[in-house]
Each structure stands twice: as structure tokens, then as C-alpha cells.
C-alpha positions in Angstrom: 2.9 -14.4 15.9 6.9 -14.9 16.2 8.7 -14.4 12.9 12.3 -15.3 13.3 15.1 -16.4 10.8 17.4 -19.2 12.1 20.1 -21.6 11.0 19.1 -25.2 11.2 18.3 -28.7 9.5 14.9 -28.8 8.1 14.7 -32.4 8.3 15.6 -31.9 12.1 12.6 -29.5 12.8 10.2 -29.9 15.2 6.8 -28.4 14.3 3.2 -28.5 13.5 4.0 -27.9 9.5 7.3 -27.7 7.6 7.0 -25.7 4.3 9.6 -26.4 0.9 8.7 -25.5 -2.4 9.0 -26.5 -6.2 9.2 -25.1 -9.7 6.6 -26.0 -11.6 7.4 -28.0 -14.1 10.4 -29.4 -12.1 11.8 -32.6 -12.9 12.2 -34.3 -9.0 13.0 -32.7 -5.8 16.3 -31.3 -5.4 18.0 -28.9 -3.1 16.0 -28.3 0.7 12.5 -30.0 -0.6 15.0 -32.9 -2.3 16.1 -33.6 1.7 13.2 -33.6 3.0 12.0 -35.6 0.4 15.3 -37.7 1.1 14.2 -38.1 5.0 10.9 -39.0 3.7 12.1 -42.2 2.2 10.5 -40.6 -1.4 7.1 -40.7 0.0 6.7 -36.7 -0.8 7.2 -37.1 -4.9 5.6 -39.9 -4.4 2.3 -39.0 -3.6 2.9 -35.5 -5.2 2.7 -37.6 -8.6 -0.3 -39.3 -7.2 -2.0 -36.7 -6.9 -0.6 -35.1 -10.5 0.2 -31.6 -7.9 1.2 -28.8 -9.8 3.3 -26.3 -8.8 1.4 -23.3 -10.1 2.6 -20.2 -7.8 0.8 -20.4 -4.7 -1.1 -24.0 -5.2 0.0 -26.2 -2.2 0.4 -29.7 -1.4 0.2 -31.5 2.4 0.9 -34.8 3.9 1.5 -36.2 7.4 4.9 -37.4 7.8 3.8 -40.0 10.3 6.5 -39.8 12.8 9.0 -40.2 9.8 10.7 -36.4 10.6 10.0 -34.8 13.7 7.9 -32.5 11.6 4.0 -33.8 11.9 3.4 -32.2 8.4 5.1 -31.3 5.1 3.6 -28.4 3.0 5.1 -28.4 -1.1 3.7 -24.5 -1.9 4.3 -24.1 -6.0 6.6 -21.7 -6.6 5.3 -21.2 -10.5 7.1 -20.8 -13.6 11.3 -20.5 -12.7 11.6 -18.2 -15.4 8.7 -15.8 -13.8 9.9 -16.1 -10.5 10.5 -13.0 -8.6 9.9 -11.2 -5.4 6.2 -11.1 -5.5 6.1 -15.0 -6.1 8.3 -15.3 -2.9 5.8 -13.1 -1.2 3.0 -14.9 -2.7 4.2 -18.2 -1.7 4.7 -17.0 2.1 1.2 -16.1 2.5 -0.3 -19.0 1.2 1.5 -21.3 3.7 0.0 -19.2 6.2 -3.1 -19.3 5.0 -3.1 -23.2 4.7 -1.6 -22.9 8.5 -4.8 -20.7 9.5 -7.1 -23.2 8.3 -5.3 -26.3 10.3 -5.2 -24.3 13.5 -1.4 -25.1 13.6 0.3 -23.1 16.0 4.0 -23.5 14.8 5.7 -23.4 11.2 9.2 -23.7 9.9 9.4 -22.6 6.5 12.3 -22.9 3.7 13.8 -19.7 2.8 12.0 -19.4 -0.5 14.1 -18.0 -3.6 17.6 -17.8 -2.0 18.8 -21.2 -3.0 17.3 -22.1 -6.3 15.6 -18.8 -7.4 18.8 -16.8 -6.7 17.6 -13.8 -5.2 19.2 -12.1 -1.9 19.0 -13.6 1.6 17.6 -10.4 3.1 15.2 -9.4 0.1 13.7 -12.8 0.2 12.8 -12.9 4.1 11.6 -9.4 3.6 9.1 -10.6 1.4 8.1 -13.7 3.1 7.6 -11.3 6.3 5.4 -9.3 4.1 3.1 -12.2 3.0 2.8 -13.9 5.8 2.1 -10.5 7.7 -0.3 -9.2 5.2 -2.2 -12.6 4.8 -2.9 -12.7 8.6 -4.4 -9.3 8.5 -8.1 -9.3 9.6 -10.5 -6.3 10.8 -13.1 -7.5 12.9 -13.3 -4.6 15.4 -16.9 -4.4 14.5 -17.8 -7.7 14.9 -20.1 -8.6 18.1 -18.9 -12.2 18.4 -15.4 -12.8 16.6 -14.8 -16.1 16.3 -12.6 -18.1 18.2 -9.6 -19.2 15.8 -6.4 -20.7 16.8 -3.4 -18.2 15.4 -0.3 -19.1 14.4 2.0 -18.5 17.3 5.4 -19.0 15.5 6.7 -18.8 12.1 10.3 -19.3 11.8 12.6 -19.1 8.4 14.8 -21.6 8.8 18.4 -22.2 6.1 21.6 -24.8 6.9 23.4 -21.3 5.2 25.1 -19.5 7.8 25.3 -16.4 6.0 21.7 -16.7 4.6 20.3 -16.5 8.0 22.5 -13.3 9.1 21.2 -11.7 5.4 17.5 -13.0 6.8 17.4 -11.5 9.6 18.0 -8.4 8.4 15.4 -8.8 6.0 12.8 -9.6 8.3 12.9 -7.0 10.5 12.6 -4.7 7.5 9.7 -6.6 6.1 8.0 -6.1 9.9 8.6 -2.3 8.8 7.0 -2.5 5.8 4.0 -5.1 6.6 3.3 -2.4 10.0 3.0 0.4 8.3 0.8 -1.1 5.5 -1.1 -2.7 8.2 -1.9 0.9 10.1 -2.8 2.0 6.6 -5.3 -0.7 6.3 -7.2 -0.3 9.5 -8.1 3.7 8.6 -9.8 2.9 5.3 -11.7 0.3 6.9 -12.6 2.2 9.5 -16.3 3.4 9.0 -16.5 7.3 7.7 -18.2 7.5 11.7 -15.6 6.6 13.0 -12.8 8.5 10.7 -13.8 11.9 10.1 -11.2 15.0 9.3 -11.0 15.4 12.8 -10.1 11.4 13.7 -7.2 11.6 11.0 -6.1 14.8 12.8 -5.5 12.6 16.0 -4.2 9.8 14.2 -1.4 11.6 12.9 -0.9 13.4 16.2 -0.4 10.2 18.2 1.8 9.0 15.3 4.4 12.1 16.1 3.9 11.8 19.8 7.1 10.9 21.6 9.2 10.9 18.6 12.2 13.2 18.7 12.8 13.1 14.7 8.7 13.5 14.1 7.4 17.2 14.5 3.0 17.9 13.2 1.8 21.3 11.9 -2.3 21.2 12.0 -4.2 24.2 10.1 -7.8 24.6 10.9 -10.6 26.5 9.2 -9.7 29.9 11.1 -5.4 29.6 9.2 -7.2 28.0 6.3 -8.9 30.9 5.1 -6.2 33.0 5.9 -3.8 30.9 3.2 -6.4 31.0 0.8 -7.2 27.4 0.7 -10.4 27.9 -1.3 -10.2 24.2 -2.8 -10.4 22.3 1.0 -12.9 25.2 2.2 -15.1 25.0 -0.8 -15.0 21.2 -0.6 -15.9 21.1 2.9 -18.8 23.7 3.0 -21.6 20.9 2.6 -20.2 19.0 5.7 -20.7 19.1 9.5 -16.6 18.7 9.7 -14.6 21.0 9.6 -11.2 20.5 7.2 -7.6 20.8 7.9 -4.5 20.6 6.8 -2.1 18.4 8.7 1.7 18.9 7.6 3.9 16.1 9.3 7.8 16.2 9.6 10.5 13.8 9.8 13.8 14.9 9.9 16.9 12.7 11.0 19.7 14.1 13.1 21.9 13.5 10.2 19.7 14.1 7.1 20.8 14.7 3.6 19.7 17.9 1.5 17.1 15.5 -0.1 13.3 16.5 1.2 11.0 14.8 -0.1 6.9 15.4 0.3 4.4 13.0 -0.3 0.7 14.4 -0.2 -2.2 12.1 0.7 -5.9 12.5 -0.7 -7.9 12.7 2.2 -11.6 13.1 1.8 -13.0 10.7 4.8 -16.2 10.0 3.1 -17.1 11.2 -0.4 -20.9 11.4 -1.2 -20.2 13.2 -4.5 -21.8 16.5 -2.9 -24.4 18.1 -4.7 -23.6 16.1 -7.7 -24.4 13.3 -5.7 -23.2 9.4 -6.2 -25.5 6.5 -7.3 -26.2 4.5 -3.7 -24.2 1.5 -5.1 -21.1 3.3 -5.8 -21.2 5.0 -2.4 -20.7 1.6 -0.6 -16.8 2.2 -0.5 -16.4 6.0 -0.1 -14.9 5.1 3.2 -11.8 4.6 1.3 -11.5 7.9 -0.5 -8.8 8.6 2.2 -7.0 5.9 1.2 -3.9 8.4 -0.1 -3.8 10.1 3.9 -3.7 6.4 5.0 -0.9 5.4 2.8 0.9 8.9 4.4 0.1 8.0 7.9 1.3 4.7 7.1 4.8 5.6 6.2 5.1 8.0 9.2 4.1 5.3 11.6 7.1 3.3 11.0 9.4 6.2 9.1 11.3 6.6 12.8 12.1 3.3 12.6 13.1 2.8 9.0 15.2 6.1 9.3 15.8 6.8 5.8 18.4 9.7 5.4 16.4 12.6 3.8 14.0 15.1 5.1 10.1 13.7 4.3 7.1 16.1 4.6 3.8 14.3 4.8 0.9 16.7 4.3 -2.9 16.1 3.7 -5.9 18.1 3.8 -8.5 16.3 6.1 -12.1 16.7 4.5 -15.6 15.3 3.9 -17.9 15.6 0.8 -21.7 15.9 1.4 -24.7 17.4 -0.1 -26.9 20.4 2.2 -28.0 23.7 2.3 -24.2 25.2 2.5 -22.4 22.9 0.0 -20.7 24.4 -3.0 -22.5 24.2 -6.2 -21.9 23.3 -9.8 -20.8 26.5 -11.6 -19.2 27.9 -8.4 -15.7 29.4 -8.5 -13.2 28.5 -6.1 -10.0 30.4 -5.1 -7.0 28.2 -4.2 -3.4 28.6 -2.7 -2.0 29.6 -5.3 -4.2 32.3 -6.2 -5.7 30.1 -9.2 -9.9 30.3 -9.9 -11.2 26.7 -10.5 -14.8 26.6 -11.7 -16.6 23.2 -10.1 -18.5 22.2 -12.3 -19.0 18.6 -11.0 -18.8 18.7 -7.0 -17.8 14.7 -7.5 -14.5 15.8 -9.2 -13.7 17.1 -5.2 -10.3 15.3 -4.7 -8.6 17.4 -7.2 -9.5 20.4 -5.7 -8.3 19.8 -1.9 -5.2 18.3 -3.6 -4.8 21.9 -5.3 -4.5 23.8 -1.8 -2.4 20.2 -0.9 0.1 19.8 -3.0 0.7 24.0 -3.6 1.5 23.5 0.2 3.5 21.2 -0.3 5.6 23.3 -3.0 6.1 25.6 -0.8 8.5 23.4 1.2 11.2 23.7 -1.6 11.2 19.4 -1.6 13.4 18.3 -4.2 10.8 15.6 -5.2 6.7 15.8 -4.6 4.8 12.6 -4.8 1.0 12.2 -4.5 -1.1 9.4 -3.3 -5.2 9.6 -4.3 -8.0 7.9 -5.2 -9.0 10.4 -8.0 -10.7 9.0 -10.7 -13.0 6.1 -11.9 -11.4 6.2 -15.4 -7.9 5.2 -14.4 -9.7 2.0 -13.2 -11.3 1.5 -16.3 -8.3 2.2 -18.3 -5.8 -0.1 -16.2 -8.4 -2.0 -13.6 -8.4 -2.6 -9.8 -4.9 -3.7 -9.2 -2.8 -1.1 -10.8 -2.5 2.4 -10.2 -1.6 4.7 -12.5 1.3 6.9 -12.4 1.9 10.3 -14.1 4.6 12.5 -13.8 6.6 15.7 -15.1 10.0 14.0 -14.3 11.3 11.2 -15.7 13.9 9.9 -13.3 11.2 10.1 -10.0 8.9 7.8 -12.3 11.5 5.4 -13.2 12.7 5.3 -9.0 9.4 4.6 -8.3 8.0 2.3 -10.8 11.2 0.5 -9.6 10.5 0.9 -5.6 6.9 -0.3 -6.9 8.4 -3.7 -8.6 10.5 -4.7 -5.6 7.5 -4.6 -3.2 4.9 -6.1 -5.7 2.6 -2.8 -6.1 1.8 -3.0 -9.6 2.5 0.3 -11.5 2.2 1.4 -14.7 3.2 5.3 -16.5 0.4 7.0 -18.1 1.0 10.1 -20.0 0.7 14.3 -18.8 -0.6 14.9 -22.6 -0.2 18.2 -23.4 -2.5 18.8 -25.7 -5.6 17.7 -23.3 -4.6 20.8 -21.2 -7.1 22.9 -23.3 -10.2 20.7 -21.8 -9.4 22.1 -18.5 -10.2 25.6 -20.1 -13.4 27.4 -18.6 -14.9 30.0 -20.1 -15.2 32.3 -17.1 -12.3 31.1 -14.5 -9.1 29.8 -14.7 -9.6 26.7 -15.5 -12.7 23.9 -14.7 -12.4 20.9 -12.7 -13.0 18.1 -15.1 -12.5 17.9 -19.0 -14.1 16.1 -21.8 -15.6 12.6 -21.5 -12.5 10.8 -22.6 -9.1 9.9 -20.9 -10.5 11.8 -17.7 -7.4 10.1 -15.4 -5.1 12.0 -17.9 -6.9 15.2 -17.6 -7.2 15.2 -13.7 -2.9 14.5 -13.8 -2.9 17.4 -15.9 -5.1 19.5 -13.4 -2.7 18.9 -10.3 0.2 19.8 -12.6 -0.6 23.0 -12.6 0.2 23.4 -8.5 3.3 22.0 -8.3 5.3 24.7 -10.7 8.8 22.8 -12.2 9.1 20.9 -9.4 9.9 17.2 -9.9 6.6 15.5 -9.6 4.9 11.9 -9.5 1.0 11.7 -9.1 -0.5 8.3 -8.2 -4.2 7.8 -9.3 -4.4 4.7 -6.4 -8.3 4.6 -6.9 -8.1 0.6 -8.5 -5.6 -0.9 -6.0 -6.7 1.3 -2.8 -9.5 -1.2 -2.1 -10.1 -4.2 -3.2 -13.5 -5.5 -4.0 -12.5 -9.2 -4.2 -9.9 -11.7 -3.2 -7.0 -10.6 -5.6 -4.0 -12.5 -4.4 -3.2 -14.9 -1.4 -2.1 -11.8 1.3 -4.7 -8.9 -0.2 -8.7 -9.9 0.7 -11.6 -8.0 0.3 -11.5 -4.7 2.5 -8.5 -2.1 2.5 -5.1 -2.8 0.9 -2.9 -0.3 2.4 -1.1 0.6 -1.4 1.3 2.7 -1.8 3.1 2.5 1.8 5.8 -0.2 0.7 6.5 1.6 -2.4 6.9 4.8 -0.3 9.0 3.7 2.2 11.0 1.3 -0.4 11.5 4.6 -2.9 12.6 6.9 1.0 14.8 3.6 1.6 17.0 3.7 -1.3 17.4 7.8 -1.1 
């Protein structure tokens, strides 16, 4: 599919659908849908109010124009509550055209440029969004599938304003919402990639092949031998009950021209997590494909991070791993030496992220970055304390949280600050190492932030419990189905962007 951004007459338009919007709760047609309307002869508020349509964000209407504009149909897609609207509801109300598109088999759409005329938001920020929705919603993994069914994509979606200087603002938008929808897309197809089929090893490639050819990209891969040499007890001791070997994979991305910001961002990557010896019910098993869902969100920022070409120096590390039970896996009461010379007693083998992301993110720290942020699917109590579609952030540095919560906002990742209580830090106590790798029964997504602060030292620090939004178990919204998400990657690149 074409996405383009053009200057032209919607009522002029020839296509299989024509998309305009409304407010709901609007009192007539007015601005782009008023002129189509207009060209109409009224017959689009007209049987809008026959069938009482309202404009709740992403509910659509359709009728045939019958030769009336050289459009064959007209698509009304509710843009919700004016004093709601934002970003999200543009990229909402992208995707669901295209998913009303999808259904018809139409091959050809011309689409308002939602937001910039009556909502009042940028040009460029708007098309980015729409990009992303309509990107995002036509996202579908059927690699496994012996007969995929025969559907009839849409070939061309085009934005299309009368506003000269709109379309220039659009255009640049849409190439940066291509950016953003990519690398979430790349994201997407690793976690739903079978734990087969993406194994330490397969992520080692994947990140190789992303570097390959690029001139601003360098890759640093440690296996077991360098490993054990660095004292990364935490990714060997996790590894121990698998066939696969672990590895650390430290990416690079350094401009020509790069500022003395460096930034790391540290991906979660334990390719399937069984729970070890202390070993998951079948049921919650199901998904464990996606418990590298924080490496994903990485390699999905360093797909497209040539091409977005933010200023400062970005480090993207992860230590490639899988959790299973046998004869050699580490057991509960074990002690583990990490990175940092820290002795971690395991006394739940499940609690296995936190441990790789010890030897991770004390990697990381020694980089000197001025700012570390970490991606994972860590706990199941952050899910029940916020639910599957936020993650929760903790951080030791107020000003990273507040960049990010805003980089979060703009791309419609949904965020929300949890706190590093101090006081908890005593459940992590163990009575014959350092400290124990889980806590008390209660608030155990605060506890695990408080276990990873200890291996970043002062630096600034943001830690993103993704295990909710990573995956989604149902329909949540008209651009994320079932299957992988790809969170985190927007906010990323939108937090690198504004560096």
C-alpha cells in the first residue's frame, strides 16, 4: 500500500471510498465533511440522521454517492468528544477507515486530514498518526498459515487537504509515521514468532542483519566463553536449564555528527520462559513467546534508527536467553554472581528476567550513557495493578520520566509512574547473599523496580515493566489485535527524536 499526502479538492476525488469525519455531538457538517456534504446535495446528514449515527471515536458511517462525486463512496468515521480529541483519536480514526476499506476489498482511499482543520493540531503530527493507524491496523502475521486467504489489499491511501501548506507539513509527517509504524512492525513479527523459531541464537542474527551495511550501526556479540569471563552469573545461571546458549548483544549507533548525549536502552530478552524449575501453570505458558518482547522493542528502534537519525549516541544491549526446567537448571536457593560482583539468591527460578537484566543493564552502565532506559516484561503484578494496556514506569530521575511519559502521550503508548519505594528495599534482603530475587507477596512490580536499581549506580534511570501492553490478549483498539503489539518502539524513537 501507497500512503502519500497531496493537495487537492475532496469533492473532485476519484476513488473507491472518500473518508471526512465529525465531532460527536456536532451540530451539522461544516468545514471538509460540510463540502462534501455540500456536493452531496445534503444527502450525507441526511441519512446520517436517519440512521441516528453517532460519532463516537472510531464508529463509522458509509453510503454510495451514486455517481453524485466522482467518489463511489463516502465514509463519516466519528472523531469522539472535541474536547477529548487528541493524537491517539486521529490515529484511531485512521485505522478504522482502513479497516472498513479491508472489509470492502476497496483498492483506493482518499482520506481528510483528520485533526488539522477543526481539531487544531499540526499538519505533520496529524499525518504521522494517521500513517501510524493505518500502518498498524493492516498488520497481519500469517507466515504460519498453510492456505492464507486470498484478500484484496488496499493499494493506495492518499491524505489529501485544499491547504497548501498542510500538505508540505503532511508530508513530512508521513514519512516519519512510515519510521515509526516499520519499526513497530519488525518489533511485532519477533514476538510472534514461535520460541522454535526465535531462540538466543535467531535474535543474535536478527540484530546482526539489522547493523549490516550500515555505516552509523556497529554489533558487539558476547557468547558463553566472554560471558563467564565478565562475570555474568545472572544470564549464565538463567540459561543453565536450556539447550541455548545466552549472549549478550550490545548494538551501536552513532551519527557522524552526534551530540555528547548517549543514551542505552536495554531489552528483556528471554525467548521463551517456562518458569524453570519453578515451573509455569500450562495456561499461563501459552504466551511466553513474548517474554522477549523488551529485545524486540530494541531491535525495533535500531531497524529504522539509521533512518530516523536522531543526534545522540544510542547503545542497544540485550542478553539473549531461554528459561527451561532439566537436569542442569539453577535451583531455588542457589546463589548467583553477577556483573557487578553482587550475590543474588534465586529463590523463585520464574523471577528470571530480573536476573539477566542485572548482568544487562550493569553492562549497560558501563557505557557512561547519560540516560539508561529498560524495556521488559517482568512481572504479573504490574498487570494487575494497572492492566494490559499500560505499562508501568519507574525511575530514579525525575526529568527522564517526565520526557518519556511525554514521548509516551504523543504516540498513544499509555504510561503511567509507579513509585522506587524505599522502604520495600528491605524485602529484597536474604539472609545468606546479597540480596533475593523476589520480595514479599505485595506490590511485587515495585520491588522488582527496586531490584534493577541496584545495577545502574546514580545513573539516570527509567525502567518499563511492558508485561500488560507487550501482548495483547484481545482486540484493544482499532490498529492493535490479538498477537504482538510492538510497545515501546514509538515511544523510544519519539523520546531519541526530541534529544
Amino acid at each position: 500500500m501507497v500512503i502519500s499526502a497531496r493537495k487537492g479538492d475532496l469533492t473532485q476525488q476519484s476513488c473507491e471510498m472518500l473518508v471526512v469525519n465529525i465531532f460527536f455531538g456536532a451540530k451539522g457538517l461544516r468545514g471538509a465533511t460540510g463540502t462534501v456534504n455540500g456536493a452531496l446535495r445534503g444527502d450525507l446528514e441526511k441519512f446520517m440522521k436517519e440512521d441516528s449515527f453517532k460519532a463516537k471515536l472510531g464508529a463509522t458511517f458509509l453510503m454510495r454517492t451514486n455517481g453524485k462525486i466522482p467518489a463511489k463512496r463516502v465514509l463519516v468515521v466519528g472523531l469522539g468528544k472535541k474536547e477529548e480529541f487528541d493524537l491517539e483519536a486521529v490515529r484511531q480514526a485512521a485505522a478504522a477507515s482502513l479497516n472498513v476499506a479491508k472489509g470492502l476489498g476497496v483498492k483506493s482511499v482518499v482520506s481528510i486530514l483528520h485533526g488539522a482543520e477543526a481539531g487544531g493540531l499540526k499538519a505533520s503530527e496529524c499525518a504521522q498518526a494517521m500513517v501510524e493507524g493505518v500502518r498498524l491496523a493492516q498488520y497481519n502475521f500469517d507466515k504460519y498459515r498453510s492456505s492464507k486467504k486470498e484478500k484484496s489489499e488496499v493499494q493506495r491511501f492518499d491524505i489529501v487537504s485544499h491547504q497548501g501548506q498542510d500538505v508540505r507539513q503532511a508530508t513530512l509527517g508521513v514519512l516519519l509515521g512510515e519510521r515509526m509504524a516499520r519499526g513497530t512492525l519488525f518489533a511485532r513479527d519477533l514476538v510472534n514468532t514461535p520460541a522454535q523459531d526465535m531462540y538466543p541464537e535467531k535474535l543474535v542474527e536478527t540484530a546482526k542483519q539489522i547493523v549490516k551495511g550500515k555505516g552509523s550501526l556497529r554489533i558487539r556479540v558476547h557468547d558463553r566463553f566472554t560471558l563467564t569471563r565478565m562475570g555474568a552469573g545472572g544470564l549464565l545461571g538463567v540459561a543453565k536449564g536450556s539447550d541455548h546458549p545466552p549472549y549478550l548483544v550490545h548494538m551501536v549507533y552513532k551519527p557522524k555528527k552526534a551530540t555528547k548525549k548517549r543514551v542505552a536502552i536495554v531489552g528483556k530478552a528471554v525467548t521463551f520462559d517456562s518458569g524453570g524449575l519453578s515451573l509455569k501453570p500450562a495456561d499461563s505458558m501459552m504466551t511466553m513467546k513474548c517474554d522477549m518482547a523488551g529485545a524486540a522493542a530494541v531491535l525495533g528502534v535500531f531497524s529504522v534508527i539509521a533512518d530516523m537519525a536522531p543526534a545522540c549516541e544510542v547503545h542497544g544491549i540485550f542478553g539473549a536467553v531461554e528459561n527451561m526446567p532439566s537436569g542442569k537448571a539453577i535451583r531455588p536457593g542457589d546463589v548467583l554472581t553477577v556483573m557487578n560482583k553482587k550475590t543474588i539468591e534465586v529463590l523463585n527460578t520464574d523471577a528470571e528476567g530480573r536476573l539477566t537484566l542485572a548482568d544487562t543493564l550493569t553492562y549497560a552502565n558501563k557505557q557512561k550513557p547519560q540516560a539508561i532506559i529498560d524495556l521488559a516484561t517482568l512481572t504479573g503484578a504490574c498487570m494487575v495493578a494497572l492492566g494490559e494496556e499500560i505499562t508501568g514506569l519507574m525511575s530514579n530521575n525525575d526529568e527522564l520520566s517526565s520526557k518519556l511519559l511525554e514521548a509516551s502521550a504523543s504516540v498513544g503508548e499509555k504510561m503511567w509512574r509507579l513509585p522506587l519505594e524505599k522502604n520495600y528495599r528491605k524485602l529484597l534482603k536474604s539472609e545468606v547473599a546479597d540480596m533475593q530475587n523476589i520480595g514479599a507477596r505485595w506490590g511485587g512490580a515495585l520491588t522488582a523496580g527496586l531490584f534493577l536499581e541496584e545495577f545502574v549506580d546514580k545513573t539516570p534511570w527509567a525502567h518499563l515493566d511492558i508485561a500488560g501492553p507487550a501482548y495483547a490478549e484481545r482486540e484493544i483498539d482499532p490498529y492493535t489485535r490479538k498477537g504482538a503489539t510492538g510497545h515501546g518502539v514509538r515511544t523510544l524513537l519519539s523520546y531519541l527524536k526530541s534529544l
